[in-house]
NUZAMI-683297 format. One line per 2 residues: number of its first residue (from 1); their letters; for each residue y, x, z negated of C-alpha. Coordinates in nm, 2 decimals, always signed. Each point is the difference from the previous one (the first is absolute). Example, Ala and Ser with C-alpha at 12.3 -4.5 7.8 and 13.67 -1.06 7.14 Angstrom:
2
1 = as = -0.45/+1.23/-0.78 | +0.34/+0.14/+0.07
END
This chain:
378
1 = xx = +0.00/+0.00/+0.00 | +0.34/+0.10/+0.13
3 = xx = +0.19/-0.04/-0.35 | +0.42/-0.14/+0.04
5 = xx = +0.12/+0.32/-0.20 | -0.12/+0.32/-0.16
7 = xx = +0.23/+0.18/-0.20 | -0.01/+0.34/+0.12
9 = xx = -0.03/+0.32/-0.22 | +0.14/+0.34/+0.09
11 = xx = -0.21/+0.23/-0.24 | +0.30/+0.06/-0.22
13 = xx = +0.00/-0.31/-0.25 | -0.30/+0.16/-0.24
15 = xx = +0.19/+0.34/-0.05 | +0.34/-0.16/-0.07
17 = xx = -0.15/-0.28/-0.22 | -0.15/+0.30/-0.23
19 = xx = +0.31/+0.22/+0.03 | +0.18/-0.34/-0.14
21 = xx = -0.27/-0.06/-0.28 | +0.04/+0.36/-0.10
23 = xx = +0.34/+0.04/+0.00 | +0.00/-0.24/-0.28
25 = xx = +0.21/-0.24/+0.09 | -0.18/-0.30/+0.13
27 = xx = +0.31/-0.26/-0.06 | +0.27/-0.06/+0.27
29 = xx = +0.27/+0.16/+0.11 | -0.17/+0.36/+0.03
31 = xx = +0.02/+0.28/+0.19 | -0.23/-0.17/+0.27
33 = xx = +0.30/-0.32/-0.02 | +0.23/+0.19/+0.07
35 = xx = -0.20/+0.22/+0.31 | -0.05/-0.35/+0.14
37 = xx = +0.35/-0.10/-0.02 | +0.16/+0.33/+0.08
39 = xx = -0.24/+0.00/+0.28 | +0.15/-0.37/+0.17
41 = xx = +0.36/+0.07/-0.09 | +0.00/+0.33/+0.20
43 = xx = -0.20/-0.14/+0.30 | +0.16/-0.35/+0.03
45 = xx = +0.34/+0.06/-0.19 | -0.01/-0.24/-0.25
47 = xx = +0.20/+0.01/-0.23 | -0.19/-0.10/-0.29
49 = xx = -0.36/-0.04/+0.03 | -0.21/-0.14/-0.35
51 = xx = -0.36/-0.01/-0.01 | -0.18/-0.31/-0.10
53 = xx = -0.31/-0.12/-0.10 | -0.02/-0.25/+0.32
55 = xx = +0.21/-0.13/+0.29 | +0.06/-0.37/-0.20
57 = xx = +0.12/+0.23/-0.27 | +0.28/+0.14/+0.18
59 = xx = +0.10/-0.32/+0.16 | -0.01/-0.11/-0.41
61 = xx = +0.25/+0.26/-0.03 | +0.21/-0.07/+0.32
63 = xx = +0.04/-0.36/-0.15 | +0.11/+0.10/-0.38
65 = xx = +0.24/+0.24/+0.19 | +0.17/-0.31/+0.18
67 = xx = +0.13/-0.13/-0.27 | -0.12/-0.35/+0.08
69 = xx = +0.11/-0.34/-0.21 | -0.23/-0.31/-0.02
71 = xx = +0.06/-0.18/+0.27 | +0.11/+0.26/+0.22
73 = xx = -0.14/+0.01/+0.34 | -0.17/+0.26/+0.19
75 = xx = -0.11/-0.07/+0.36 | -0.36/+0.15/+0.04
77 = xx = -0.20/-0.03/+0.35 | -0.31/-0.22/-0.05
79 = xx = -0.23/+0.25/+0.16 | -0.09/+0.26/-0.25
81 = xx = -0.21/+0.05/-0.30 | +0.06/-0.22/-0.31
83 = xx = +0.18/+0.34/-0.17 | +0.30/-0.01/+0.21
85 = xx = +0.09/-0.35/-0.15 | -0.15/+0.02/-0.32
87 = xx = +0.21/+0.28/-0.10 | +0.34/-0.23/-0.03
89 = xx = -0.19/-0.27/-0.09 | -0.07/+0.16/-0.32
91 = xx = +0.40/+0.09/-0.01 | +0.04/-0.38/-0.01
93 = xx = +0.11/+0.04/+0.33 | -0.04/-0.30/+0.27
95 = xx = -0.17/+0.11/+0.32 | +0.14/-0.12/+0.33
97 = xx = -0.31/+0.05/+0.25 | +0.10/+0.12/+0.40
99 = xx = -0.19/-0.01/+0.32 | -0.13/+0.30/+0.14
101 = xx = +0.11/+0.09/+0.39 | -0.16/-0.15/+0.31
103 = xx = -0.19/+0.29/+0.10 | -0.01/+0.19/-0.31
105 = xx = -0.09/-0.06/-0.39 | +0.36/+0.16/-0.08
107 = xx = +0.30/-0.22/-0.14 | +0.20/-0.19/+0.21
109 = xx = +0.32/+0.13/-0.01 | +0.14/-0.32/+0.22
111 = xx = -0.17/-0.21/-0.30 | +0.18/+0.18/-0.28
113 = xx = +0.36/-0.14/+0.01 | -0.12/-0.35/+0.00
115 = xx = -0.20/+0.02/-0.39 | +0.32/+0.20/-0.17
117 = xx = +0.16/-0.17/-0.22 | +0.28/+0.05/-0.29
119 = xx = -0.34/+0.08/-0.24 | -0.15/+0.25/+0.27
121 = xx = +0.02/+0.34/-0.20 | -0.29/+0.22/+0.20
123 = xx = -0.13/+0.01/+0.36 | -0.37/+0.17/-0.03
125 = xx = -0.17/+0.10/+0.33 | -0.35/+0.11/+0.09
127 = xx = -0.07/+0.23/+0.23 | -0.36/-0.11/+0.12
129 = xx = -0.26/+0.26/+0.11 | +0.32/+0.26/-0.07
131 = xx = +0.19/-0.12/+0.32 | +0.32/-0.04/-0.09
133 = xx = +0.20/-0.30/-0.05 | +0.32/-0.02/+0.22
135 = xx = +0.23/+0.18/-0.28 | +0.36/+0.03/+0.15
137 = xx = -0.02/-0.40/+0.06 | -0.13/-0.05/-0.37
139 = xx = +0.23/+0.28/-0.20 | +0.31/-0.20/+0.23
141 = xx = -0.09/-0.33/-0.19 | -0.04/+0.13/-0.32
143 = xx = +0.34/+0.16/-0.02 | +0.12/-0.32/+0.17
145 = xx = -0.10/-0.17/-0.28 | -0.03/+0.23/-0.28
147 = xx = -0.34/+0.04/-0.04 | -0.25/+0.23/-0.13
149 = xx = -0.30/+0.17/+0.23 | -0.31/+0.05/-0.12
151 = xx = -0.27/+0.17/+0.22 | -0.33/-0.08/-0.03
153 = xx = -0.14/+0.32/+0.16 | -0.36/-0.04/-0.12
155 = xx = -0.13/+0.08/+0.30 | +0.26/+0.21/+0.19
157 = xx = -0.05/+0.34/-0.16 | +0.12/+0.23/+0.28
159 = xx = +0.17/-0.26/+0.24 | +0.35/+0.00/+0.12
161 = xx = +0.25/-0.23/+0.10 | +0.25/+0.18/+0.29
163 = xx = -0.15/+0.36/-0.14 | +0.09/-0.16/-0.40
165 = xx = -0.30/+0.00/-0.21 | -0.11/-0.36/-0.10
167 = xx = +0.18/-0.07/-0.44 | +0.27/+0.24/+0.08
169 = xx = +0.21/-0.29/+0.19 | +0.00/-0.26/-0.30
171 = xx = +0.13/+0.03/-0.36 | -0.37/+0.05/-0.10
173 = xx = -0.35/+0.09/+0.18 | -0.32/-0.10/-0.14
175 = xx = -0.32/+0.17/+0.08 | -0.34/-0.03/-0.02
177 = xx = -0.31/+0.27/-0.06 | -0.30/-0.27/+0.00
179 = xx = -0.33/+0.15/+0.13 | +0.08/-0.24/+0.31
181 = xx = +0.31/+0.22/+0.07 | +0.03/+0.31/+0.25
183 = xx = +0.04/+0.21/-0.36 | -0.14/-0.11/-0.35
185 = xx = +0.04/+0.10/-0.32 | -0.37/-0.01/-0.10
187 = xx = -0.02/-0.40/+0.06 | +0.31/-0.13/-0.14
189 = xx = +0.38/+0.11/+0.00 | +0.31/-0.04/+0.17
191 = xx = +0.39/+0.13/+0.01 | +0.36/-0.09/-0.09
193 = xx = +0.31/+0.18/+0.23 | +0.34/-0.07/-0.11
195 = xx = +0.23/+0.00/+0.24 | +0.33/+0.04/-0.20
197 = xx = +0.05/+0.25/-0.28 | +0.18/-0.22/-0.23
199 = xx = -0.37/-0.22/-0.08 | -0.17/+0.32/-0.04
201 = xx = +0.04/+0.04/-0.36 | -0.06/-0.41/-0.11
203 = xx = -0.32/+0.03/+0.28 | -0.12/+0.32/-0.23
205 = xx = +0.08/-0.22/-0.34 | -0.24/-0.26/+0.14
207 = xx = -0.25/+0.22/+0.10 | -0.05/+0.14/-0.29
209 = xx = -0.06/-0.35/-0.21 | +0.34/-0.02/-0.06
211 = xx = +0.11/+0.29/-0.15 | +0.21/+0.33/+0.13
213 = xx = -0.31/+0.20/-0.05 | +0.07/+0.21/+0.29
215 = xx = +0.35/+0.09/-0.15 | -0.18/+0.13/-0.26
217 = xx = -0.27/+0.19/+0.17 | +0.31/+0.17/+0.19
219 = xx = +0.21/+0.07/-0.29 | +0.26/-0.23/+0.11
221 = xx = -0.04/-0.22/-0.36 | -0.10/+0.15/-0.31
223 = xx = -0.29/-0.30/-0.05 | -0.06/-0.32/+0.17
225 = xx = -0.03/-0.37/-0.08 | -0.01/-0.35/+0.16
227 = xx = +0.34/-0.02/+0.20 | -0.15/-0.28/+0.25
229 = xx = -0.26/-0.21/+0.15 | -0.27/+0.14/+0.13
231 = xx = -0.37/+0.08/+0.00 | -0.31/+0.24/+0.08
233 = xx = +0.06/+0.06/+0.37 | -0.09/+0.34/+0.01
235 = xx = -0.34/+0.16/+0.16 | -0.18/+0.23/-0.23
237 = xx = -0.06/+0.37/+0.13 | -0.38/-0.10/+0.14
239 = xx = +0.16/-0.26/+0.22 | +0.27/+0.32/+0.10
241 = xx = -0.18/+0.23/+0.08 | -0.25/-0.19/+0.18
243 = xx = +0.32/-0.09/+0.22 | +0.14/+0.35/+0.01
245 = xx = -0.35/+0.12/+0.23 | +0.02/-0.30/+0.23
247 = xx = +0.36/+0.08/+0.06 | +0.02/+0.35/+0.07
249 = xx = -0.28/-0.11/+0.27 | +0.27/-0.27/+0.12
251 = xx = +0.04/+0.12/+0.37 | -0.36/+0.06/+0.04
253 = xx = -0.06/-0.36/-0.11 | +0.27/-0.21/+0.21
255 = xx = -0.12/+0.23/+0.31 | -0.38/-0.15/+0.00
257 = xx = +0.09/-0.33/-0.08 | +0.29/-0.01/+0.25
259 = xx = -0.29/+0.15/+0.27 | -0.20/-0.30/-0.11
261 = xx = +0.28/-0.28/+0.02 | +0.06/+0.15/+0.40
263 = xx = -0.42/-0.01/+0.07 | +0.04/-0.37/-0.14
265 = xx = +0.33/-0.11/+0.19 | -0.13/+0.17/+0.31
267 = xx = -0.38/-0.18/-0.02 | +0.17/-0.31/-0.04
269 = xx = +0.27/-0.03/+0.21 | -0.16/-0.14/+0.32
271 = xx = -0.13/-0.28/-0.21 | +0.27/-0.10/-0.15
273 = xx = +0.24/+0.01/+0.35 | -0.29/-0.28/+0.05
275 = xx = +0.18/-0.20/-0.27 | -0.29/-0.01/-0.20
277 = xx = +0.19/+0.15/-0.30 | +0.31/+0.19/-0.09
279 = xx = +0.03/+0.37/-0.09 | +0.27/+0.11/-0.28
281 = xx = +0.31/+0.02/+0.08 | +0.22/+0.33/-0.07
283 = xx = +0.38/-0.04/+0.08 | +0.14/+0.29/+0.21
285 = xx = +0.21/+0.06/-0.36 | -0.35/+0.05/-0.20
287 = xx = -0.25/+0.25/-0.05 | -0.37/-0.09/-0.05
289 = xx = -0.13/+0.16/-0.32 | -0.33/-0.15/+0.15
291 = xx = -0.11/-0.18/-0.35 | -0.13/-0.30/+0.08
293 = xx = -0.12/-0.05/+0.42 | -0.03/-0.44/+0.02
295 = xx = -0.02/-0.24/+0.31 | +0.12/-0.35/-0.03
297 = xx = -0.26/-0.24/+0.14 | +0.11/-0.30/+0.22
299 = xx = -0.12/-0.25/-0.32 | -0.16/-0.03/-0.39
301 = xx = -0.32/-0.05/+0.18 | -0.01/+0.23/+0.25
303 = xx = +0.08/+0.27/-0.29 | -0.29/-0.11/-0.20
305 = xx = -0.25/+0.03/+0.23 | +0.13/+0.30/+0.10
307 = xx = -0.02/+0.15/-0.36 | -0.38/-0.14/-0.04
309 = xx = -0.11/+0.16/+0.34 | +0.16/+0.35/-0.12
311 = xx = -0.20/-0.06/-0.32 | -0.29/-0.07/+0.16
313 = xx = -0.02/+0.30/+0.23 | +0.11/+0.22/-0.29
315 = xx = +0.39/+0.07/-0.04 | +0.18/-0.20/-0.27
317 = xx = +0.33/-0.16/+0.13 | +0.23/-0.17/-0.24
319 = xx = +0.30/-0.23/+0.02 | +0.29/+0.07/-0.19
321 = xx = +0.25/-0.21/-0.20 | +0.03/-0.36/-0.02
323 = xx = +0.29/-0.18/-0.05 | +0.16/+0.01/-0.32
325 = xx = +0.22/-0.30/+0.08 | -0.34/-0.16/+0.02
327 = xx = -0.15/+0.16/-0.32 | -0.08/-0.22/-0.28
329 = xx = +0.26/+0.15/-0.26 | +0.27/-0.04/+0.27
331 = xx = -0.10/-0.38/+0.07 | -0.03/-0.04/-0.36
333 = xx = +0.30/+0.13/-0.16 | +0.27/-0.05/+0.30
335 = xx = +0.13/-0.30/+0.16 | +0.08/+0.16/+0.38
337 = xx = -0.25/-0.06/+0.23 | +0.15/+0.27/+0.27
339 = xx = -0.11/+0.00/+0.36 | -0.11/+0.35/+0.09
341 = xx = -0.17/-0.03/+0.34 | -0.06/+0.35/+0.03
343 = xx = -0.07/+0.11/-0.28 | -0.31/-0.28/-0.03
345 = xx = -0.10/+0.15/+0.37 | -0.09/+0.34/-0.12
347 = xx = -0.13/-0.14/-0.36 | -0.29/-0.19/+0.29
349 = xx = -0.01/+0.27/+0.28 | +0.02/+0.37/-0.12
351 = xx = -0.29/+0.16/-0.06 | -0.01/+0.37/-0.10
353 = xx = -0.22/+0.26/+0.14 | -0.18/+0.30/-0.22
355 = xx = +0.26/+0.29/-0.02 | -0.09/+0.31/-0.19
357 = xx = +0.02/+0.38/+0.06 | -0.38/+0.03/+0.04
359 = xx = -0.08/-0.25/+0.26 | -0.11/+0.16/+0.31
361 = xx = +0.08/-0.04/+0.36 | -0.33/-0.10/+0.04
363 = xx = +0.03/-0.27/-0.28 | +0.35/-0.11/+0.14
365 = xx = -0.15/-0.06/+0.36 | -0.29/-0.24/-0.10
367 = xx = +0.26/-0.18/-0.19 | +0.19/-0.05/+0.30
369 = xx = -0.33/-0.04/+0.20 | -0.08/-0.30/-0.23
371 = xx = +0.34/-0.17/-0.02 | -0.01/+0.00/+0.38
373 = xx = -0.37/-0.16/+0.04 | +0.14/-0.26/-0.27
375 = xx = +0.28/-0.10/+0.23 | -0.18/+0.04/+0.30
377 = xx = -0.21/-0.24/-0.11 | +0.20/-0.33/-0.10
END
């Protein structure tokens, strides 16, 4: 069986996971933190980046750094995991839910304008399978309107919008390091940027449970205590250093899967110029960080039977998100019943295709051999 993901291992995770143990400092913010941060700082030029423990996490933290009221309003697009909303729902925060574009999961930015209202404090985008969302359009709004941007990068670790790397453009970026990501931090973990050097120090404070901690660790305060909200958020040194090999094997990563992506998008394409499906979409102002390779089937059904056949014959397929305008917390603690046509089209029709650094050509080209018999045949 074909699996959908295998998180790949460079060798080096062992060896820095005993250096950490041995070092005697198995608690957060250690010397492999601080590798890992220096490391994404220097190479992306953040200008703050915080380790966390996972991607929902940092978009925790994002959303305590807004500064949110009850009541306020923060317009979230519908297609996305439940973390991206859930995060200013626990501010007390009420979620306004967008469509995604025609031909791509992204935001809307021609559907933004319409949902802001006197209450609309934050404008959170996803960029989906780390292609990015159109950002000039979406950073003109917000300081239109005032608004914060929050990034959900979770999937857009090395991706670039017009040569900017993806949560460097908002106010905050949110990362994830889940064993289904191109990098992982031993299963679970994730990453805060900040974007503006006055929230550094309150983003540290919450970090670090609420306290100046760090201050004290750098001899800026001469002991710490509770100064703010906060909690948890940080990764211990395990998680770090596990992340620290992966990372300094970056390039060598994104190069296979991005040769992988190409062997799919090439396979496929004189299927889908059939109409049988539709290959992603990567605007000419994108890169492709080649996460996540998906079609989007012509119908629920036809998606189905597509991911049973691929079962059958030995890959496993998956679909993706569904609808959190349709979930059953959002029906049963909102009123708005939005119409999101789009967004419901690639909730029925997008199915993902296996996409890890150790599938072979070999591997990629039955896959492709089998999705073409199963269209061929209906």
């Amino acid at each position: 069986m074909i699996p959908f993901n295998k998180p790949f291992l460079t060798g080096k995770e062992a060896h820095y996971m005993y250096q950490a143990v041995y070092n005697g400092k198995l608690s957060g913010n250690g010397a492999f933190t601080q590798k890992c941060q220096e490391f994404f700082e220097k190479k992306y030029g953040f200008k703050k980046v915080l380790l966390t423990t996972s991607g929902s996490d940092s978009l925790e933290m994002a959303a305590i750094l807004c500064n949110l009221n009850p009541g306020d309003e923060v317009i979230v697009p519908s297609y996305t995991f439940v973390s991206t909303a859930l995060a200013f729902v626990r501010e007390k925060a009420h979620v306004i839910f967008a469509d995604s574009c025609p031909d791509n999961p992204n935001i809307d930015p021609d559907k933004i304008e319409p949902l802001i209202t006197s209450r609309t404090r934050v404008l959170v985008v996803v960029h989906y399978a780390g292609v990015a969302c159109d950002m000039d359009r979406i950073m003109e709004i917000a300081r239109k309107h005032d608004l914060l941007v929050v990034e959900d990068a979770a999937q857009a670790i090395d991706s670039y919008y017009k040569g900017r790397p993806l949560g460097s453009i908002g106010d905050f970026g949110c990362f994830s390091f889940h064993e289904t990501k191109n990098v992982t931090a031993g299963g679970e973990g994730g990453m805060l940027t900040i974007n503006h050097e006055e929230d550094i120090r309150r983003a540290e404070i919450i970090w670090e449970k609420g306290t100046n901690r760090a201050e004290f660790f750098r001899g800026m305060v001469n002991k710490y205590g509770w100064v703010d909200t906060g909690s948890s958020f940080l990764p211990s040194e395990i998680n770090a250093a596990f992340l620290l090999a992966q990372i300094e094997n970056l390039d060598v990563i994104q190069n296979r899967r991005k040769a992988i992506w190409n062997q799919y998008h090439e396979g496929l394409k004189d299927i889908a110029d059939k109409e049988r499906f539709s290959l992603p979409v990567v605007p000419q102002y994108a890169t492709n960080n080649a996460h996540i390779f998906y079609l989007v089937c012509r119908n629920l059904d036809e998606r189905s039977k597509l991911i049973i056949y691929l079962k059958e014959n030995g890959v496993l397929a998956c679909f993706h998100y569904l609808a959190l305008h349709r979930s059953q917390y959002y029906t049963e603690h909102y009123t708005e019943r939005p119409d999101l046509p789009n967004c419901d089209k690639f909730a029925d029709r997008l199915v993902r295709l296996p996409m890890f650094y150790e599938l072979t050509d070999d591997e990629v080209k039955f896959i492709i051999d089998k999705i073409k018999q199963f269209f061929n045949n209906i």
